[in-house]
PyMOL Python script that loads the backbone (N, CA, C, O; Angstrom):
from pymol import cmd

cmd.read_pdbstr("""\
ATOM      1  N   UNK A   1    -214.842  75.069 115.610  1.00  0.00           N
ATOM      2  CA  UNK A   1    -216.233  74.772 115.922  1.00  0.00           C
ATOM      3  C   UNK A   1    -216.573  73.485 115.202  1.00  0.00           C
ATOM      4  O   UNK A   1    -216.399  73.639 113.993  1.00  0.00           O
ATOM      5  N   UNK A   2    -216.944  72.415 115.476  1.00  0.00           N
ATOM      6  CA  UNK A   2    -217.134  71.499 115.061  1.00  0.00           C
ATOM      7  C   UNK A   2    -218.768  70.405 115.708  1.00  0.00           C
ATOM      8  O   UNK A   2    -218.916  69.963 116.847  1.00  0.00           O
ATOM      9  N   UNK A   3    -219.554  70.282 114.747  1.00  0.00           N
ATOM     10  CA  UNK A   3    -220.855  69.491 114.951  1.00  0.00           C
ATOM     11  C   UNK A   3    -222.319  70.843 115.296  1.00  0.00           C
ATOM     12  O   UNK A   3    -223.409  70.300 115.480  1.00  0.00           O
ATOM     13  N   UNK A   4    -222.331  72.027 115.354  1.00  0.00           N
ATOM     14  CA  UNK A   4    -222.937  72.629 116.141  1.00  0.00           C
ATOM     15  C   UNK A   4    -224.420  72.398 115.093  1.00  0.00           C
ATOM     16  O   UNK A   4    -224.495  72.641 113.888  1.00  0.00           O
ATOM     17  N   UNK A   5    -225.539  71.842 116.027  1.00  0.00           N
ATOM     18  CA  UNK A   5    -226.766  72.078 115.094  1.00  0.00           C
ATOM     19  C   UNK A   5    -228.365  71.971 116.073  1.00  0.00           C
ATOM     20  O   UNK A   5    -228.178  71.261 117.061  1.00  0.00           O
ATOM     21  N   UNK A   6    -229.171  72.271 116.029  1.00  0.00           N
ATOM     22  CA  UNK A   6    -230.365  72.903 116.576  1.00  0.00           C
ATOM     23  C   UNK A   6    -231.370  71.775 116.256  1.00  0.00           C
ATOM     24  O   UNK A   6    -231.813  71.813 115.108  1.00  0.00           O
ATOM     25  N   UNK A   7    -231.851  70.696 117.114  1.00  0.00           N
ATOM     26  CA  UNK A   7    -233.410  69.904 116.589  1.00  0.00           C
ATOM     27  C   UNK A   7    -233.855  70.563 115.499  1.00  0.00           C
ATOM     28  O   UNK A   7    -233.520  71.702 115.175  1.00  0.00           O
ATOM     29  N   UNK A   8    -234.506  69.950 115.008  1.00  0.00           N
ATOM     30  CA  UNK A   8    -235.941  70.479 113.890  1.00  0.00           C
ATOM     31  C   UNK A   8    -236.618  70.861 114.212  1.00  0.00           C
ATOM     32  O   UNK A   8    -237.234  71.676 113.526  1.00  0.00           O
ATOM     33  N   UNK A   9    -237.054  70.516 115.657  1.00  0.00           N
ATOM     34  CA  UNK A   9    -238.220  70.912 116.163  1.00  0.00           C
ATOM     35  C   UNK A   9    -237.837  72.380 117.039  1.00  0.00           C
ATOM     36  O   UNK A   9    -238.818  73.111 117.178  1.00  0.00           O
ATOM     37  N   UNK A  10    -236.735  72.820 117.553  1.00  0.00           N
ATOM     38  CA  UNK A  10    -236.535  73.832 117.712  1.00  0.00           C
ATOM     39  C   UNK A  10    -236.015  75.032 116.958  1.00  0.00           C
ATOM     40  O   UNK A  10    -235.940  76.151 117.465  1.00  0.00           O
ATOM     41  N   UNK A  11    -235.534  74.640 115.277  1.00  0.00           N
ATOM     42  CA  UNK A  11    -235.889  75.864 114.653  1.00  0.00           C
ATOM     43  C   UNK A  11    -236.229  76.644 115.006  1.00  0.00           C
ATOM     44  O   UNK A  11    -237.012  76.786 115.945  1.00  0.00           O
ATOM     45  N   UNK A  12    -235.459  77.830 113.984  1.00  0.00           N
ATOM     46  CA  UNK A  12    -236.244  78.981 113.676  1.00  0.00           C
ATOM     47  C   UNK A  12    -236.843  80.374 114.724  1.00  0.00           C
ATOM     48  O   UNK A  12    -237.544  81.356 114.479  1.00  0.00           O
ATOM     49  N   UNK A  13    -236.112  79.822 116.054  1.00  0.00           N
ATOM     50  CA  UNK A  13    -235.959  80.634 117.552  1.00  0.00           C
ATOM     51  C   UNK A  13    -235.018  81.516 117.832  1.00  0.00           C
ATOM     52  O   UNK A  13    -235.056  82.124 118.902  1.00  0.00           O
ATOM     53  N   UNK A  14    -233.938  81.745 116.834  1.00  0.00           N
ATOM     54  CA  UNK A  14    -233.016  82.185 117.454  1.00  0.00           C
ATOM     55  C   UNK A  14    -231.336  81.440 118.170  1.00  0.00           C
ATOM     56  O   UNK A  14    -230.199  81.787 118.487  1.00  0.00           O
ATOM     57  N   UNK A  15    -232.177  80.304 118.107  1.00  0.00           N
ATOM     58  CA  UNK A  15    -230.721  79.478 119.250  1.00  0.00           C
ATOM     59  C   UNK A  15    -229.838  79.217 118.179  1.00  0.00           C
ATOM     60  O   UNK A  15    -228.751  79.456 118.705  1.00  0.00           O
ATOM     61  N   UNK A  16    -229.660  78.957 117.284  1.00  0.00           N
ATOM     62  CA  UNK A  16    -228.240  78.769 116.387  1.00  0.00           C
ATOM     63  C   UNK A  16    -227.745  80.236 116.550  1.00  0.00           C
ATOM     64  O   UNK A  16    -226.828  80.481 117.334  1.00  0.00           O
ATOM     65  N   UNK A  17    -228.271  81.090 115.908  1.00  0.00           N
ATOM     66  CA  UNK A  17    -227.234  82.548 116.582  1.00  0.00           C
ATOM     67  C   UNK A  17    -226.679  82.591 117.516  1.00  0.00           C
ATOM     68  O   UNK A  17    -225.475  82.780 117.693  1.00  0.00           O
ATOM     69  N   UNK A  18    -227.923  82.329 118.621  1.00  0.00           N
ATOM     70  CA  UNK A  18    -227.312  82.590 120.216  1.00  0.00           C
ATOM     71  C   UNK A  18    -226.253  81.402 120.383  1.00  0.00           C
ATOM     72  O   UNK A  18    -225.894  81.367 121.560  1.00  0.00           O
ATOM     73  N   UNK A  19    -225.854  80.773 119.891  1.00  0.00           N
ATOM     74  CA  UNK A  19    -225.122  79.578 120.370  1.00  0.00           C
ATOM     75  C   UNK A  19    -223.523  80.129 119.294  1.00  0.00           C
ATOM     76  O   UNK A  19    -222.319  80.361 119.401  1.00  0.00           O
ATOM     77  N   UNK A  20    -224.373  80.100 118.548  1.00  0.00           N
ATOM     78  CA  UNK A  20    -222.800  80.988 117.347  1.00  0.00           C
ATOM     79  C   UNK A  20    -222.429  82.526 118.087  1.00  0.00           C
ATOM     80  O   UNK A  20    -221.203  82.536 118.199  1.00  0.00           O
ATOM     81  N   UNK A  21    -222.911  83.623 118.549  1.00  0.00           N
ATOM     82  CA  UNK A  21    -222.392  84.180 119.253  1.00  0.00           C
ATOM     83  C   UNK A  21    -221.767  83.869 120.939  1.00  0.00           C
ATOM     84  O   UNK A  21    -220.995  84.675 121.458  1.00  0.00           O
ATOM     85  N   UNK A  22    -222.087  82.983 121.448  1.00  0.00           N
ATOM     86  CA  UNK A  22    -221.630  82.398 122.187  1.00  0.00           C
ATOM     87  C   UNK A  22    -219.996  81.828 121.934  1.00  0.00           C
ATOM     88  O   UNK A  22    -218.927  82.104 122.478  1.00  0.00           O
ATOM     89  N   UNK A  23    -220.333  81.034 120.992  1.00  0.00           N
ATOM     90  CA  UNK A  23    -218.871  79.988 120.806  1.00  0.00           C
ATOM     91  C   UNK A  23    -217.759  81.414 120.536  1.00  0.00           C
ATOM     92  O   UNK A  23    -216.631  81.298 121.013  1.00  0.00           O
ATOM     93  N   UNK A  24    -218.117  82.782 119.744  1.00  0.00           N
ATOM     94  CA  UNK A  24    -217.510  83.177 119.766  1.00  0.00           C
ATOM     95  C   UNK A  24    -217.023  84.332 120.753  1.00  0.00           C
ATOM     96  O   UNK A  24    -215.897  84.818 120.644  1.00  0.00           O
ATOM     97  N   UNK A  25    -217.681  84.628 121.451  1.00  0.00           N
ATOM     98  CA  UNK A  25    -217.883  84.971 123.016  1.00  0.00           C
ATOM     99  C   UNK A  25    -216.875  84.410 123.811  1.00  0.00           C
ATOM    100  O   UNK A  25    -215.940  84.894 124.449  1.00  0.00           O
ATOM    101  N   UNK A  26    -217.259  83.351 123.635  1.00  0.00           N
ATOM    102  CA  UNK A  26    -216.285  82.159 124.479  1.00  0.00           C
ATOM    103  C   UNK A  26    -214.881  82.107 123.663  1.00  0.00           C
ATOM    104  O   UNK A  26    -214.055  82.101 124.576  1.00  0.00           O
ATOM    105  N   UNK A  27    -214.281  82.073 122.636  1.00  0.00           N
ATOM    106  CA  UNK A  27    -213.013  81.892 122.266  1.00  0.00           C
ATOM    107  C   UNK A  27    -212.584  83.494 122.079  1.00  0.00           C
ATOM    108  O   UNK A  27    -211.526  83.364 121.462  1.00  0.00           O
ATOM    109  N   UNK A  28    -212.732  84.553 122.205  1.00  0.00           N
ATOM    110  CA  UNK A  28    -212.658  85.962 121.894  1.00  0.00           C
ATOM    111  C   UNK A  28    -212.035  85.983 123.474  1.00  0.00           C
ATOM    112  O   UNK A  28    -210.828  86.037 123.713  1.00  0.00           O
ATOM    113  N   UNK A  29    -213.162  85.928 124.564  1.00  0.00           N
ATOM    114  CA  UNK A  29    -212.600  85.740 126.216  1.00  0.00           C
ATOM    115  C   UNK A  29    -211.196  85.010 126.241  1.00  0.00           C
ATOM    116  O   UNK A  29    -210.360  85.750 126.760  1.00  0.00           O
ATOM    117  N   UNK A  30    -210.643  83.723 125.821  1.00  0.00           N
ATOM    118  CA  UNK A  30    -210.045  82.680 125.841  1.00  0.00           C
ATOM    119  C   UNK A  30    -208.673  83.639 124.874  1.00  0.00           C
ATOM    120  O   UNK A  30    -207.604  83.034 124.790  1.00  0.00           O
ATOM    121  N   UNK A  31    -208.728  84.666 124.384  1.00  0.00           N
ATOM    122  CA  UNK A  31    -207.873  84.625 123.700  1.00  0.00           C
ATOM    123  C   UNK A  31    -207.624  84.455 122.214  1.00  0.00           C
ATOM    124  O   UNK A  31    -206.789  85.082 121.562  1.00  0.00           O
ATOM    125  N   UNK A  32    -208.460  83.524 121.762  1.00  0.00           N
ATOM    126  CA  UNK A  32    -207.922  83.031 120.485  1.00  0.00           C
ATOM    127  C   UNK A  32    -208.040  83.680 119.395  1.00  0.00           C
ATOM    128  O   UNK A  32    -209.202  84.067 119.517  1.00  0.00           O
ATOM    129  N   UNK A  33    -207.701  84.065 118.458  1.00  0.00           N
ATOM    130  CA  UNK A  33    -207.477  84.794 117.171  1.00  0.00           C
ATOM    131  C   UNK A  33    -208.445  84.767 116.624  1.00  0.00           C
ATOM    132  O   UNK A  33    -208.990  85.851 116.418  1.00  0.00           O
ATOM    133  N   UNK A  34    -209.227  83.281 116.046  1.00  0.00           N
ATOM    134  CA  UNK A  34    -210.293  83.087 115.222  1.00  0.00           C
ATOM    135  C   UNK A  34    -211.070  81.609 115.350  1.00  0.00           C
ATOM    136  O   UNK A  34    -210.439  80.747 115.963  1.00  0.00           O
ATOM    137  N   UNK A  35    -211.995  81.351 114.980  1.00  0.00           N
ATOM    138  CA  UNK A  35    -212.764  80.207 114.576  1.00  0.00           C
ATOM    139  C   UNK A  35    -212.943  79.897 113.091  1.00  0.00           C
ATOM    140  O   UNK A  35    -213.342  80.591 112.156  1.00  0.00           O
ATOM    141  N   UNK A  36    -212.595  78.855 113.157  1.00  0.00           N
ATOM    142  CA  UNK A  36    -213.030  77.833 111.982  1.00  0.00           C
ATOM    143  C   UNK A  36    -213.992  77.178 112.085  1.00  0.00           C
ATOM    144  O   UNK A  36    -214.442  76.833 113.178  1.00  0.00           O
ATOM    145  N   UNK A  37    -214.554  76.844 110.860  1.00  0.00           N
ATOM    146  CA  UNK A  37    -215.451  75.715 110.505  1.00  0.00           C
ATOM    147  C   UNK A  37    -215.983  75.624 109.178  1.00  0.00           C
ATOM    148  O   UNK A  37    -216.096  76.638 108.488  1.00  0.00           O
ATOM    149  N   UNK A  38    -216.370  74.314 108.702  1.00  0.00           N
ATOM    150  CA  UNK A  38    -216.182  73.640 107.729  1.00  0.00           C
ATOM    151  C   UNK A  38    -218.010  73.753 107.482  1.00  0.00           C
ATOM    152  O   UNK A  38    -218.617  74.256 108.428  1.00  0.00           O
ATOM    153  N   UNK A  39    -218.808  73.327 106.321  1.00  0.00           N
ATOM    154  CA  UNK A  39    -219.568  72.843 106.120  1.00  0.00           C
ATOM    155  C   UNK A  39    -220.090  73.042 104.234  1.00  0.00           C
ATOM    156  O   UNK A  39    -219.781  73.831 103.341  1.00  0.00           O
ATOM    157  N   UNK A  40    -221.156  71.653 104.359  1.00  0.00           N
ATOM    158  CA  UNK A  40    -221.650  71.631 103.340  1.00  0.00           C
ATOM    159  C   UNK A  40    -221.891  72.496 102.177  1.00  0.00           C
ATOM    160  O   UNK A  40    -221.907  73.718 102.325  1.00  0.00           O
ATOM    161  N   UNK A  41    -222.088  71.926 100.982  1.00  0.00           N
ATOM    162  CA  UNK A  41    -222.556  73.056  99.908  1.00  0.00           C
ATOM    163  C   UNK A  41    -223.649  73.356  99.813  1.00  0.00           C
ATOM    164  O   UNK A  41    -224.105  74.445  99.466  1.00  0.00           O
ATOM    165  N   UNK A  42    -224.413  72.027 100.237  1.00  0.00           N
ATOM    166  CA  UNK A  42    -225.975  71.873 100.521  1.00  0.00           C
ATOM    167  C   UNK A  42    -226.694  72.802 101.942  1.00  0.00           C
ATOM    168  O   UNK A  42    -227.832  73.265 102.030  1.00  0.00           O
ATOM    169  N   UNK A  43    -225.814  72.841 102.725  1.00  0.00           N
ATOM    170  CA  UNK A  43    -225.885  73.530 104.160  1.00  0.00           C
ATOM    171  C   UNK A  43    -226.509  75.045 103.998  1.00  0.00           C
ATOM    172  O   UNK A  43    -226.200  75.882 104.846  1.00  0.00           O
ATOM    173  N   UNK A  44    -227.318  75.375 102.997  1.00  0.00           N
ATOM    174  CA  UNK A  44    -227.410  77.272 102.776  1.00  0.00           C
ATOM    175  C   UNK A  44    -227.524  77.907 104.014  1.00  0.00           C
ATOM    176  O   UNK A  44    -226.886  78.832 104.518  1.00  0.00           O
ATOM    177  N   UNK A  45    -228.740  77.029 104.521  1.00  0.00           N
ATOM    178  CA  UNK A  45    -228.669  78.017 106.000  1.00  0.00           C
ATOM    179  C   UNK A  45    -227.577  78.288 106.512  1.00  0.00           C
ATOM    180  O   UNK A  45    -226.975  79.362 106.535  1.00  0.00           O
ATOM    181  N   UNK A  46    -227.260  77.104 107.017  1.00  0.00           N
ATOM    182  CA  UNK A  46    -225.995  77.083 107.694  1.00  0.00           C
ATOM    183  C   UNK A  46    -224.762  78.263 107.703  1.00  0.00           C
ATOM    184  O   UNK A  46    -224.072  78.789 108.576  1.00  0.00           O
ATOM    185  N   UNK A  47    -224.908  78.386 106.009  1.00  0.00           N
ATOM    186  CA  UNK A  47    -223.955  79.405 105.292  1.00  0.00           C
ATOM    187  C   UNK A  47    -224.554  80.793 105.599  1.00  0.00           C
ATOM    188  O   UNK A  47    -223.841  81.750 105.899  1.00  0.00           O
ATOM    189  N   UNK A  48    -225.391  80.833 105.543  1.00  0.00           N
ATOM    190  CA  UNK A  48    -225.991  82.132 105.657  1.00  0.00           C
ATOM    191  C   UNK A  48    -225.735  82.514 107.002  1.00  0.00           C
ATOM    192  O   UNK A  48    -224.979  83.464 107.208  1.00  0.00           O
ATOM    193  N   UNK A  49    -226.361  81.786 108.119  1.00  0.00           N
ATOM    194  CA  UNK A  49    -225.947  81.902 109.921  1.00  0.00           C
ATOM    195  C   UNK A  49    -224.598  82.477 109.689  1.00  0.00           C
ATOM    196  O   UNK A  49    -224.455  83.700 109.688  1.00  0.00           O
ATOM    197  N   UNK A  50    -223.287  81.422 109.431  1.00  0.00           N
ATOM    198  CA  UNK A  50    -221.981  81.938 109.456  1.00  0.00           C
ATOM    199  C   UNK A  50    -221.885  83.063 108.988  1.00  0.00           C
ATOM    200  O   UNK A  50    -221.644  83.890 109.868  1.00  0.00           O
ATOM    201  N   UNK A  51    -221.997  83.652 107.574  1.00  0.00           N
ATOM    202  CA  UNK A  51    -221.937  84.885 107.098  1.00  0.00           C
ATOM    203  C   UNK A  51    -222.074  85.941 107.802  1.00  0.00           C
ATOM    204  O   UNK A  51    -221.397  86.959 107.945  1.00  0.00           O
ATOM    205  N   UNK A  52    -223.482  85.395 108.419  1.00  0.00           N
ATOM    206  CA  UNK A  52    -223.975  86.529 109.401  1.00  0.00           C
ATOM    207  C   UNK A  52    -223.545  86.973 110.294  1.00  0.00           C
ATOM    208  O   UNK A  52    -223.829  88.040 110.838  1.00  0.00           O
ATOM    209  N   UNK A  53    -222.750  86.158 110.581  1.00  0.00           N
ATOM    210  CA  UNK A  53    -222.175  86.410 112.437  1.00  0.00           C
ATOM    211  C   UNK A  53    -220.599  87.157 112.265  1.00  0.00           C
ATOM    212  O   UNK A  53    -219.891  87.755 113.075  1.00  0.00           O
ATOM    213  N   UNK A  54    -220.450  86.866 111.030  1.00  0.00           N
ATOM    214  CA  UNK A  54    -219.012  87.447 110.365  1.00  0.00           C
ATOM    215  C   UNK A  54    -218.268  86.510 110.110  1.00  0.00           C
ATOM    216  O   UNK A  54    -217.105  86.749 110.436  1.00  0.00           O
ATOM    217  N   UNK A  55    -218.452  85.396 109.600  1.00  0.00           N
ATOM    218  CA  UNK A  55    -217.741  84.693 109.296  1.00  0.00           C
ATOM    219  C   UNK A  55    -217.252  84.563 107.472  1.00  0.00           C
ATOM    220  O   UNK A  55    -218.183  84.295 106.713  1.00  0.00           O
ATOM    221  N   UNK A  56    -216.552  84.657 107.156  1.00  0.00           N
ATOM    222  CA  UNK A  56    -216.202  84.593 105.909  1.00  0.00           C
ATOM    223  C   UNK A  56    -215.360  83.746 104.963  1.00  0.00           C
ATOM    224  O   UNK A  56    -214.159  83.730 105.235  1.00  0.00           O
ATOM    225  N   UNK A  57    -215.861  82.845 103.616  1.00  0.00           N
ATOM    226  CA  UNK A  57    -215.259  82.097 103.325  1.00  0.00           C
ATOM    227  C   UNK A  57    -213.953  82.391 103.258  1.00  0.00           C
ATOM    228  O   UNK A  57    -213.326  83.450 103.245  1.00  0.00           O
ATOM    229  N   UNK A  58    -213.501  80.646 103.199  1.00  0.00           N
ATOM    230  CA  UNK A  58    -211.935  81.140 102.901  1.00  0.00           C
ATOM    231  C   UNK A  58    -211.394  79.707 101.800  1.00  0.00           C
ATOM    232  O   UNK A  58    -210.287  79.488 101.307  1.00  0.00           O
ATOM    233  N   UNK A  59    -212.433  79.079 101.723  1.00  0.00           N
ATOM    234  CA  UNK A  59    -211.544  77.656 100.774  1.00  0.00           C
ATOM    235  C   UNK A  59    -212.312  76.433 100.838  1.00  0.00           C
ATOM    236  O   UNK A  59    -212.730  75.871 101.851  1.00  0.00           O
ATOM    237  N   UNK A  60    -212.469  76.029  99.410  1.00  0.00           N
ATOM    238  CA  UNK A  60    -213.318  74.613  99.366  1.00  0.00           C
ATOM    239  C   UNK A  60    -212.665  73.590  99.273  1.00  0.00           C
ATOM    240  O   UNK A  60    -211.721  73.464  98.493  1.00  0.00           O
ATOM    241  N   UNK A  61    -212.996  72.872  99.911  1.00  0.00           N
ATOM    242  CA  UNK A  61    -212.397  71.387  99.146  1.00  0.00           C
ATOM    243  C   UNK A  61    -213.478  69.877  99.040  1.00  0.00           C
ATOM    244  O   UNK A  61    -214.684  69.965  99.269  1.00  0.00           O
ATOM    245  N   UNK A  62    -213.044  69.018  98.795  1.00  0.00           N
ATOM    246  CA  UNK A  62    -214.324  67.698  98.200  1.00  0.00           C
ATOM    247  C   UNK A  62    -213.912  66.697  99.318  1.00  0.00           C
ATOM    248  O   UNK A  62    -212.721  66.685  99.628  1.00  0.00           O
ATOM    249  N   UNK A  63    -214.769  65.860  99.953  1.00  0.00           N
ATOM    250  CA  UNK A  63    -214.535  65.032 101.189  1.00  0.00           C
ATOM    251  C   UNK A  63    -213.789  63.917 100.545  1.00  0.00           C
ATOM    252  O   UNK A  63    -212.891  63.285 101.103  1.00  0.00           O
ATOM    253  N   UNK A  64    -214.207  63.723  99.369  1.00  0.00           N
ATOM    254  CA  UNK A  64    -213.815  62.266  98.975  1.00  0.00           C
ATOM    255  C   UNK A  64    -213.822  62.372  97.378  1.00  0.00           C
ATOM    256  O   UNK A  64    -214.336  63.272  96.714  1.00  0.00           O
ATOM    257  N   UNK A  65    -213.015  61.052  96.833  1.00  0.00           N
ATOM    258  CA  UNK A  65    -213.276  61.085  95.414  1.00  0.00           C
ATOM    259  C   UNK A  65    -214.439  60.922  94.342  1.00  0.00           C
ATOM    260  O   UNK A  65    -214.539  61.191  93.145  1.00  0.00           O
ATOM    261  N   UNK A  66    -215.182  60.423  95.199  1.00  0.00           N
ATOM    262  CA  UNK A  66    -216.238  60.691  95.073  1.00  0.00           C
ATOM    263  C   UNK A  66    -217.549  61.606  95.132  1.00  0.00           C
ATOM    264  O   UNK A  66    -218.608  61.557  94.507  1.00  0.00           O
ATOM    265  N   UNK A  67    -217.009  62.555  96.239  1.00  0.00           N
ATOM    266  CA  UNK A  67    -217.407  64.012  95.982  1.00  0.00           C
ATOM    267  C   UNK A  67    -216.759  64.984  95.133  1.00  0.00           C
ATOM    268  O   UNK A  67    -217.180  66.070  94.735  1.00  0.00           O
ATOM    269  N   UNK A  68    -215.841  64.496  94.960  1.00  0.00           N
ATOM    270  CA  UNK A  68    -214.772  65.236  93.606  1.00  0.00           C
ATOM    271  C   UNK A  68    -215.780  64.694  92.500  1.00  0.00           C
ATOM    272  O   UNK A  68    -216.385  65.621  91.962  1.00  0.00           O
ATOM    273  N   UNK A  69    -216.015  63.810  92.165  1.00  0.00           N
ATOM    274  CA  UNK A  69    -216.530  63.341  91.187  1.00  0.00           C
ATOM    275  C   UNK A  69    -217.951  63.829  90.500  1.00  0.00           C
ATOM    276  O   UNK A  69    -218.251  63.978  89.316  1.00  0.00           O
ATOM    277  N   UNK A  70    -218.632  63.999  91.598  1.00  0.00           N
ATOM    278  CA  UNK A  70    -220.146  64.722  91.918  1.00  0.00           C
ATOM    279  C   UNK A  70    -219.975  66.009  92.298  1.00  0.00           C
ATOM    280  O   UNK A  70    -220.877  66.618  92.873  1.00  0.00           O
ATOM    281  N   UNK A  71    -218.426  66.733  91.926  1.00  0.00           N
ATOM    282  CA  UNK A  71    -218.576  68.296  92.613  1.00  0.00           C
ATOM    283  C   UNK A  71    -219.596  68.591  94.054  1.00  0.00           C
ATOM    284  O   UNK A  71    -220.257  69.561  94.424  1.00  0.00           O
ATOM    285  N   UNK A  72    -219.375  67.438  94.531  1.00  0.00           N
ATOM    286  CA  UNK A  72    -220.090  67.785  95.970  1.00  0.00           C
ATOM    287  C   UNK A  72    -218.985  68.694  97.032  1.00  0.00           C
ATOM    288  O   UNK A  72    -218.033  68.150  97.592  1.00  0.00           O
ATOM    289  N   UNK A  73    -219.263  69.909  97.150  1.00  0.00           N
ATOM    290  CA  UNK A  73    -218.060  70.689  98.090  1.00  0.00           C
ATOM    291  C   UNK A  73    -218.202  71.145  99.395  1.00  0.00           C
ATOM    292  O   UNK A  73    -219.367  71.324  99.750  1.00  0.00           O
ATOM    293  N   UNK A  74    -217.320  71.381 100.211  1.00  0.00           N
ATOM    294  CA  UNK A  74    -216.840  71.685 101.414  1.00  0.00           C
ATOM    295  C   UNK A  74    -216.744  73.005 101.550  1.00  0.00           C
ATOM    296  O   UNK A  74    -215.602  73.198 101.134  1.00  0.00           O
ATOM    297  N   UNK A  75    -217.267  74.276 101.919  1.00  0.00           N
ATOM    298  CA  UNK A  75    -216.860  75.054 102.346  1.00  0.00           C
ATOM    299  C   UNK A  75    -216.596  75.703 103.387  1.00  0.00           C
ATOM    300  O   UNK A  75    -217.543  76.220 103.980  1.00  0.00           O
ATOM    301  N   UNK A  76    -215.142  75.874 103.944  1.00  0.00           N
ATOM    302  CA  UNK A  76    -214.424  76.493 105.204  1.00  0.00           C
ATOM    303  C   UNK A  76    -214.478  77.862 105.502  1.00  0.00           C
ATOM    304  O   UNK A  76    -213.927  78.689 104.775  1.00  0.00           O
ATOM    305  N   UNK A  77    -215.124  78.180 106.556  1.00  0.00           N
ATOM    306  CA  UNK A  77    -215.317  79.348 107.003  1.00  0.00           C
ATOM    307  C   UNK A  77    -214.378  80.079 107.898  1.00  0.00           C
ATOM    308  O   UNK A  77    -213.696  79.226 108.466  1.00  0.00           O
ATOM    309  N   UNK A  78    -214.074  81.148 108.238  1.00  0.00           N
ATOM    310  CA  UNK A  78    -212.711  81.732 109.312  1.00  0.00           C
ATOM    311  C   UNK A  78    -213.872  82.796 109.673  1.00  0.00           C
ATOM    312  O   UNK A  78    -214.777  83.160 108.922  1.00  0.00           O
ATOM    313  N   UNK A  79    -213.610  83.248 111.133  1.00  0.00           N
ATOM    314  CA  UNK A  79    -214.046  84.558 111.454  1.00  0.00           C
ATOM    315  C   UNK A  79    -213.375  84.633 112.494  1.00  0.00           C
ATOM    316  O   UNK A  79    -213.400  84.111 113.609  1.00  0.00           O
ATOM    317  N   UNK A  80    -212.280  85.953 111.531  1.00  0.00           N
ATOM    318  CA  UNK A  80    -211.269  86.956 113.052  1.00  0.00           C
ATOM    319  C   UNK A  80    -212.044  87.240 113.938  1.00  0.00           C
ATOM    320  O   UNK A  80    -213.167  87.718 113.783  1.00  0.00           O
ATOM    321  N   UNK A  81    -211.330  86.877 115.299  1.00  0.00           N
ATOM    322  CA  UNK A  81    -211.560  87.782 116.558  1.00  0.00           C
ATOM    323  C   UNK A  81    -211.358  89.421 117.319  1.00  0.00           C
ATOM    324  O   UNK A  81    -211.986  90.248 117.981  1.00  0.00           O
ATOM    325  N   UNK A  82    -209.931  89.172 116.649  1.00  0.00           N
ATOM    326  CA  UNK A  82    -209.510  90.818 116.417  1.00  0.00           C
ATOM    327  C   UNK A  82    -209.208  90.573 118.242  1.00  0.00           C
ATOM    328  O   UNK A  82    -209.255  89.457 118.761  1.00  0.00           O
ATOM    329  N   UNK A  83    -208.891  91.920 119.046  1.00  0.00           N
ATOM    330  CA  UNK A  83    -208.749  91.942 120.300  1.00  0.00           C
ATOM    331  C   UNK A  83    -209.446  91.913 121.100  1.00  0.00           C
ATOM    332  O   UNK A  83    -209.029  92.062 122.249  1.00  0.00           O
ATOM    333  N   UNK A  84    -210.904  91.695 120.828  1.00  0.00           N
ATOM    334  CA  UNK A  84    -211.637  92.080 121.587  1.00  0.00           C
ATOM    335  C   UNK A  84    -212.435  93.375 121.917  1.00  0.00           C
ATOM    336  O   UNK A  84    -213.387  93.619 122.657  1.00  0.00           O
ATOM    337  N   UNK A  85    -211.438  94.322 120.822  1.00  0.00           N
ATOM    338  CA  UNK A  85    -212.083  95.637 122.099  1.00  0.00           C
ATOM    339  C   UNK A  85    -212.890  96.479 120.853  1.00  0.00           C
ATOM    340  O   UNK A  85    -213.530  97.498 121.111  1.00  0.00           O
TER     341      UNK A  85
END
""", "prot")
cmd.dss("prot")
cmd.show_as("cartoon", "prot")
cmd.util.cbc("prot")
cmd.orient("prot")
């Protein structure tokens, strides 16, 4: 999953869920094992949405040496698909 994010002005409706159960809707149909995705440390919501939907950390890392430097971190999310059923 990569870029997924909601106007400002449409906050707070529901559509980031519906769009995160979707993507995984859509790759669960398709087969695939799991979804990834990456985001901010700053991102809480963000983190929280993923959590929610079942997604669960799995590993940080720093974009740059300079986010190494500023402990600014990356955290990667996984959520199994399982079979479907």
């Amino acid at each position: 999953l990569k870029r997924m994010s909601v106007s400002r002005e449409q906050r707070g409706r529901g559509l980031a869920r519906a769009l995160c159960r979707e993507v995984l809707a859509f790759a669960r149909a398709r087969g695939y094992g799991a979804v990834v995705l990456s985001t901010s440390m700053v991102q809480v919501a963000a983190q929280r949405l993923y959590e929610g939907q079942g997604f669960r950390k799995v590993g940080t890392s720093y974009p740059s040496l300079l986010g190494t430097l500023l402990n600014f971190q990356i955290f990667h999310y996984r959520c199994d698909l399982g079979d479907g059923t």
